[in-house]
N, C-alpha and C positions, 0 to 999 in steps of 0.2 A: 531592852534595846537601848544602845546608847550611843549617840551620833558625834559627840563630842564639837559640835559644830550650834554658834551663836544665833541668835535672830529670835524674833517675837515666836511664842509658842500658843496653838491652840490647845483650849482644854475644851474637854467631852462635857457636851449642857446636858447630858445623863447624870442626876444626882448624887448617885454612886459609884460614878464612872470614874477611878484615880487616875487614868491615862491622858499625856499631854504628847504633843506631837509638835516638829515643825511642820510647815505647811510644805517646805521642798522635802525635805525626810515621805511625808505620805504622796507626794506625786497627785496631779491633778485628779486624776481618777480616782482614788478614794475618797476620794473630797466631799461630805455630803452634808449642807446647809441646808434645814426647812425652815422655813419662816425666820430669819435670824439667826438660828441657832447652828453649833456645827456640832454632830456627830462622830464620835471615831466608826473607822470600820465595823468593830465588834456590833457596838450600839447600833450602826446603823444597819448590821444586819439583824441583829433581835429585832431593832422595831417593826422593819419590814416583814420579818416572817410574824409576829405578832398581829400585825393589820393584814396580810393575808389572810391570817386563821382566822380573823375574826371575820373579813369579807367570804371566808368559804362556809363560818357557818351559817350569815346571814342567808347568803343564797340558799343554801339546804332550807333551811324556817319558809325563805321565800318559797322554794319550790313544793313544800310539801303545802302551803296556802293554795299555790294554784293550783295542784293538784286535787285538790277538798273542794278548791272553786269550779272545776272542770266538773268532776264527779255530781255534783250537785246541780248543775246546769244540765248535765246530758239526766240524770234522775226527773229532773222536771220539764222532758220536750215534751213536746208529743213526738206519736209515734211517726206518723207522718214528715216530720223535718230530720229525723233519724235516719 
């Protein structure tokens, strides 16, 4: 893509990321800065799907803990609080 249009350009703080952009060229909305840093779209959707997958398989790990903890709690009632 090639805008042929002057002005400061961002580059992608993704290391291997070759993609620069103007900032009016991506429109506010693609816009995405974490801490400092700007992302292009691309990147910023890798890392977002990236930190999903990693927070859905914590929760799996998590859930399959409570579950071992549940199991092992109702194993040891008595019968009576049952």
């Amino acid at each position: 893509m090639k805008c042929n249009e002057g002005g400061q350009l961002l580059i992608c703080s993704t290391s291997d990321c070759p993609l620069v952009y103007h900032e009016k060229c991506l429109g506010s909305e693609f816009i995405c800065y974490k801490k400092g840093n700007f992302y292009c779209p691309f990147c910023s959707h890798s890392r977002a799907l990236k930190e999903y997958l990693e927070a859905k398989k914590k929760a799996s790990l998590l859930r399959k803990d409570l579950d071992a903890f549940m199991r092992n709690v109702l194993e040891h009632q008595p019968a009576k609080f049952l």
